[in-house]
N, C-alpha and C positions, 0 to 999 in steps of 0.2 A: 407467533401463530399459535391459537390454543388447538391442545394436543389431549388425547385422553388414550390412556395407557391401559392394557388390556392385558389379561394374566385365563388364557386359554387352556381350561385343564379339560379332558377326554375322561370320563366319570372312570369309576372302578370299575376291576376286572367282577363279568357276571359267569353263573354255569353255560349260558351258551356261549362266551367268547372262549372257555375252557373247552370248552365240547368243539367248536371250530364251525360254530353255527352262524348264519348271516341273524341280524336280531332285527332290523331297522326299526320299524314302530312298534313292535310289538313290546310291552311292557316287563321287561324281563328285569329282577331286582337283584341289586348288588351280592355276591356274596360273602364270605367271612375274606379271601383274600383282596377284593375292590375294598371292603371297608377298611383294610391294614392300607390298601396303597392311596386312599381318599385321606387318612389320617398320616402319614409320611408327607403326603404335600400338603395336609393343613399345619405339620409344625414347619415345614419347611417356608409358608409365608407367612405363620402367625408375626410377625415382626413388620407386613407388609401394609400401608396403608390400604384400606378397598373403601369405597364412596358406597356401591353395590354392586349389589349380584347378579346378574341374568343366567337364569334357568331352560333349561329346555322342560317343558311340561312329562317328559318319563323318569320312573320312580330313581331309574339308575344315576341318573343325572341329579337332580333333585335330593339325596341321599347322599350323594358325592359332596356336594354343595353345601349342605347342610354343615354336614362332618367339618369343612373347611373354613365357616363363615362363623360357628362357634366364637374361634377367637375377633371375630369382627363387631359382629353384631350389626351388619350393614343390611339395608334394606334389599327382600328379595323380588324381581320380576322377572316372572314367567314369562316367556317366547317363544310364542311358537315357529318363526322361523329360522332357529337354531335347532329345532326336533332332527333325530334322526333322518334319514333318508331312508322315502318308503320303498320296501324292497317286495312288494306284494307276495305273490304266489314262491318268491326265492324265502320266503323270513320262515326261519324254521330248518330250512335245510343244509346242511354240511356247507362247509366253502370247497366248493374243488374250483380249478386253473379254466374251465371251460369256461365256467357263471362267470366269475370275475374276471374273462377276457370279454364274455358280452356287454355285461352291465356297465363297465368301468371303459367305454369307450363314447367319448363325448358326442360324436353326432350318428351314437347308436341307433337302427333303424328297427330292431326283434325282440324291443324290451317284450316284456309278458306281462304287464299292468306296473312293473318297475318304476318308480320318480326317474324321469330324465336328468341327465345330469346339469345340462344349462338352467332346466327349474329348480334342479336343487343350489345352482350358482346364485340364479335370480334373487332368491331370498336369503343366502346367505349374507352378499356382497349388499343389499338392500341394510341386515341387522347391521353389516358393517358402517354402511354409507350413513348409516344413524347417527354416528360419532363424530364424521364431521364438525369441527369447527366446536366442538366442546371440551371442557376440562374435567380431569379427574380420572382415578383407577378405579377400573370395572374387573372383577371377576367373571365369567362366562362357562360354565359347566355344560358339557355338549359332548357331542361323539362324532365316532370317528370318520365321516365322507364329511360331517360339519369340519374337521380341523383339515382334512384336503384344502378342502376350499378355503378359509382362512387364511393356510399355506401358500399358498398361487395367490391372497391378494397379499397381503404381508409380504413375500419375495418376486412380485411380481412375474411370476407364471403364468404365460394363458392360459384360461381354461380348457383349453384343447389339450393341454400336455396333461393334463390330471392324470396322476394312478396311483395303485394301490401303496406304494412306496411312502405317498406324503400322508397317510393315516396316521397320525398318533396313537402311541402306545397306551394301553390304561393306566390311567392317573399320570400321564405325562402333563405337563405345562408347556404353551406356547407362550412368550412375551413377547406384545409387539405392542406399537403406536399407532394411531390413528390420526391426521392429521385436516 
């Protein structure tokens, strides 16, 4: 059965993930320690075969990517439904336990113009569903409600169990299959 292997990295750490800022769409770019932890998982796969790259269209990701595909040289595509998750009137503001008990509740009913979470499934598990039935190792540079969702299909998790817990760290890698 062809299979295509996926090497799921969470971009570098930025000044709002330091400050403890929600960022979702908002365009916030890597800082000097994202680019150390972007260049740590680039020696750590340079040895890895990648076909290519999909990018999510922010600079953080894209940057991350970059640093990494160096030793590739593999073809990049941009996705947009790998983007962050839009966290509207929340992006910008501190994380405290209240927001991320509202937001992070799958069939939340008080978002404030927030991406629901089944739409941000929808298009996740959609980038996913794309691999079906193809070969080859893809790199995927994205963030972190993207590698939740990831998480829950890769370990089969419903998406009602989703939280803050399966977030990837900056510059963490996921490996999984796609079959």
């Amino acid at each position: 059965m062809p299979q295509t292997q996926l090497y799921l990295i969470r971009h570098g750490q930025t000044d709002w993930n330091l400050q403890h800022r929600f960022q979702g769409q908002t365009d916030i770019p890597l800082n000097d320690a994202g680019r150390a932890q972007a260049e740590k998982t680039a020696q750590a796969l340079k040895d890895e075969h990648i076909d290519v790259v999909y990018v999510s269209p922010l600079s953080r990701a894209q940057e991350t990517a970059a640093i990494i595909n160096r030793f590739h040289n593999a073809p990049v595509i941009v996705d947009e439904r790998i983007t962050e998750r839009y966290f509207g009137p929340t992006e910008g503001t501190p994380v405290c336990p209240e927001t991320l008990e509202r937001i992070w509740k799958y069939d939340a009913t008080d978002l404030r113009g927030e991406e629901s979470l089944p739409d941000l499934f929808r298009r996740v598990y959609d980038f996913l569903d794309s691999f079906k039935g193809k070969t080859g190792t893809a790199l995927v540079a994205a963030h972190g409600a993207v590698g939740a969702c990831v998480r829950c299909y890769a370990d089969h998790i419903p998406p009602e169990e989703v939280n803050v817990q399966l977030i990837l760290q900056n510059g963490e890698v996921l490996r999984l299959e796609v079959k």
